[in-house]
C-alpha positions in Angstrom: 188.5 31.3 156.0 186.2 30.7 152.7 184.1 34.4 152.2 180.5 33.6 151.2 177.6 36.3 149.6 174.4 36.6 151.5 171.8 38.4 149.1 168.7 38.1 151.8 165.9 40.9 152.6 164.6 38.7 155.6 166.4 40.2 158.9 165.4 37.5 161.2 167.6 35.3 158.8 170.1 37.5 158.0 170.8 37.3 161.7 170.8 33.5 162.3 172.3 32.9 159.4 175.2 35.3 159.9 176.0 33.7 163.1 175.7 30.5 162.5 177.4 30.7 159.5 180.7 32.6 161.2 180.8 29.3 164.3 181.4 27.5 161.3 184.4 29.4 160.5 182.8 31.8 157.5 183.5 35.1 156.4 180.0 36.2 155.2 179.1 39.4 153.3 175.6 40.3 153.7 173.6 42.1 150.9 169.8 43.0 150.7 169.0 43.8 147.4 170.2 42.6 143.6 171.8 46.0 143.5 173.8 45.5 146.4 174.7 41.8 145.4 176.1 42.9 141.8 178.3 45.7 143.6 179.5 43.4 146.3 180.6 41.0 143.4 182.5 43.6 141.3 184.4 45.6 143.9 184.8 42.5 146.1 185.9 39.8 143.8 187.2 36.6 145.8 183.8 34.6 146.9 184.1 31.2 146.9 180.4 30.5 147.2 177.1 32.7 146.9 173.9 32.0 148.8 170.8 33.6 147.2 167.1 34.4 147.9 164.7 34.2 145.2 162.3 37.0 145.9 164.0 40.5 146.3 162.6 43.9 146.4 163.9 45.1 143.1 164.3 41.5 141.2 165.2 37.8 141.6 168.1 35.2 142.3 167.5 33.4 139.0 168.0 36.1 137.1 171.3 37.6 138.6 172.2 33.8 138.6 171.5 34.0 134.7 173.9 36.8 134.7 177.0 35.8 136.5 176.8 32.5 134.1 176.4 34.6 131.1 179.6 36.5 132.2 181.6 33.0 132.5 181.8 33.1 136.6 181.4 29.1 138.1 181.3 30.4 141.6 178.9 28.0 143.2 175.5 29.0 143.8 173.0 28.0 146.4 169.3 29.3 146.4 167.0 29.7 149.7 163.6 30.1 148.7 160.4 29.2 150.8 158.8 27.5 147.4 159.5 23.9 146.9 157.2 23.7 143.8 159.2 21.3 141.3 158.9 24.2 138.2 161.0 26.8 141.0 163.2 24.2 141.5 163.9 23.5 137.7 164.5 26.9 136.7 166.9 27.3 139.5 169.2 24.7 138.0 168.3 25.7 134.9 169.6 29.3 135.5 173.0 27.6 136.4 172.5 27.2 140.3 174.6 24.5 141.9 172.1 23.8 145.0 168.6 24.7 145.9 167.4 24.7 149.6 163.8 25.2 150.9 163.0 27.3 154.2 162.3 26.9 156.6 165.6 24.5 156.5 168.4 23.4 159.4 171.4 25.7 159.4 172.9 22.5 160.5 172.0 21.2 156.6 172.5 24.2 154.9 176.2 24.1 156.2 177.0 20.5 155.1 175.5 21.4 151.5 177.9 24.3 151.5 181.0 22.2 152.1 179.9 19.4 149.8 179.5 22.1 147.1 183.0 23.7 148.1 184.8 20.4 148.0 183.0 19.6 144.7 183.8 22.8 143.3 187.8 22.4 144.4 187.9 19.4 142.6 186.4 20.5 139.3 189.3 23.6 139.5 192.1 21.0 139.9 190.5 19.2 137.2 190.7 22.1 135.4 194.5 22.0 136.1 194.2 25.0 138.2 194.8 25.2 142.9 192.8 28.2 144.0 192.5 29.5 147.4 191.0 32.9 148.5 193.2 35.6 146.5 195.9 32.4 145.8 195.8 31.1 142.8 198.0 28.5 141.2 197.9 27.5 137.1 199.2 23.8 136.8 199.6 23.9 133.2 202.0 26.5 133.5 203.4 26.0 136.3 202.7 29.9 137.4 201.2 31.2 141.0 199.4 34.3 141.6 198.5 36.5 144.5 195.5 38.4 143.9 196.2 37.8 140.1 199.6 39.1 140.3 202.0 36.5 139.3 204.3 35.3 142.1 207.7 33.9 141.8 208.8 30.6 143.1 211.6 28.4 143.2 211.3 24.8 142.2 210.8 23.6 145.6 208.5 26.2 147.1 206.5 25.8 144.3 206.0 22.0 145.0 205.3 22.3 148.8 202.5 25.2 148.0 201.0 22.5 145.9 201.3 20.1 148.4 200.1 22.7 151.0 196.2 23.5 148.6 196.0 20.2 147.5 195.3 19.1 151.5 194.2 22.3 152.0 192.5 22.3 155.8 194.5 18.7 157.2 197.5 18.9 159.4 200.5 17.4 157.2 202.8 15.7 159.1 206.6 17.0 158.4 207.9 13.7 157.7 205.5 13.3 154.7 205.9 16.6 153.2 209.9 15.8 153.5 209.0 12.7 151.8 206.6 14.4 148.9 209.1 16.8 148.7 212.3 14.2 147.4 212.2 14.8 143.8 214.1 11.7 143.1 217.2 13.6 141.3 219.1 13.3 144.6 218.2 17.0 145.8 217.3 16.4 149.1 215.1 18.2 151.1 215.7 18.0 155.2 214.1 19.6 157.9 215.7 22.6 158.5 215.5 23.5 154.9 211.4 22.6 155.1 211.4 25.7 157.7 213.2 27.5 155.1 210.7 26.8 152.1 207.8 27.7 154.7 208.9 30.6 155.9 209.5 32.1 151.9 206.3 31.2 151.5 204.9 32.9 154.2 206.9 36.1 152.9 205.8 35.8 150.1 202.0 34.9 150.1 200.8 36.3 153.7 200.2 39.7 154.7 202.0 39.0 158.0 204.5 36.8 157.6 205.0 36.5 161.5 201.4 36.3 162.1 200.1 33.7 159.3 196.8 33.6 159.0 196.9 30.6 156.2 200.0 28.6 156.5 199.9 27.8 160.0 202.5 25.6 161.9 200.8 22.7 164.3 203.4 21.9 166.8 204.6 18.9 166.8 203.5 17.4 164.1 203.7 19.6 161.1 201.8 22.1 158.7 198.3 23.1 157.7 197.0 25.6 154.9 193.8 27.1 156.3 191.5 28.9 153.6 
């Protein structure tokens, strides 16, 4: 489940957003003031995308936008802002916001620009040469995985179907084509009891209950999915 940062003063919003937000299958944070916003981003790190208001009681969006930049975070930003004036609009991209949305706007909209920005955000990271999901993490330079930045250790294999597993993060993968993605082409082949094997190291080793997963989840009869 991608966690997104509500900083919003408006409680009539706050509480349609918050629940349409969560049907769509987000974990939302909700903050009220810029205060609140900067401590929700240092004690809970992990966001994969921030919504904020302009106007707040003690400042405003574009600066705390201004901000995160300056300190070399890319988390993707949307604004919600009742002015539409092309200058407000300017400075918000200016100050390094991804997205700009005027209210009153259709929560139906607002989450389609949120994946859009999500999926355009995943593909600038494996650009980068880096897999990221929630707390995992995976450098493809180096061939290194962390969990929560603590480096993991994986065999050759596991290490494969993990990448496999982000890079089609949220579809079903059938088995037969992650047994066939899997065949390194050095002879070491991989069959479908040792597939259960790979998955269920992986589970040990990146969920918090392995026999409960809450991201590598097994769809029956068909194969496997990695849910953020």
């Amino acid at each position: 489940m991608q966690k997104l940062l509500l900083l919003e003063d408006d409680l009539s919003l706050i509480d349609g957003l918050t629940y349409s937000l969560k049907k769509n299958e987000f974990d939302i944070e909700v903050v009220r003031t810029i205060k609140e916003a900067e401590k929700a981003l240092v004690e809970h790190a992990g966001f994969d995308l921030l919504l904020f208001d302009v106007t707040l009681p003690d400042g405003n969006g574009f600066a705390l936008c201004e901000r995160i930049r300056k300190a070399g975070d890319q988390t993707p930003i949307i604004f919600l802002t009742a002015s539409d004036e092309e200058t407000s609009v300017i400075r918000g991209l200016d100050c390094g916001g991804d997205d700009y949305i005027t209210k009153p706007f259709k929560l139906g909209e607002l989450c389609s620009r949120i994946r859009a920005l999500l999926r355009r955000s995943n593909q600038r990271d494996t650009a980068a040469g880096v897999l990221q999901s929630g707390k995992v993490r995976v450098n493809l330079a180096e061939g290194k995985v962390f969990l929560a930045e603590e480096q993991v250790d994986f065999t050759g294999a596991e290490y494969r179907l993990l990448c496999l597993l982000l890079q089609n993060s949220g579809s079903v993968l059938l088995r037969s084509v992650i047994l066939d993605r899997l065949w390194d082409g050095a002879g070491n082949f991989v069959d479908d009891n040792t597939l259960s094997v790979y998955v269920r190291r992986l589970r040990e080793k990146l969920e918090k209950n392995p026999s409960k997963p809450e991201h590598l989840l097994t769809v029956r009869g068909f194969g496997y999915q990695w849910k953020e």
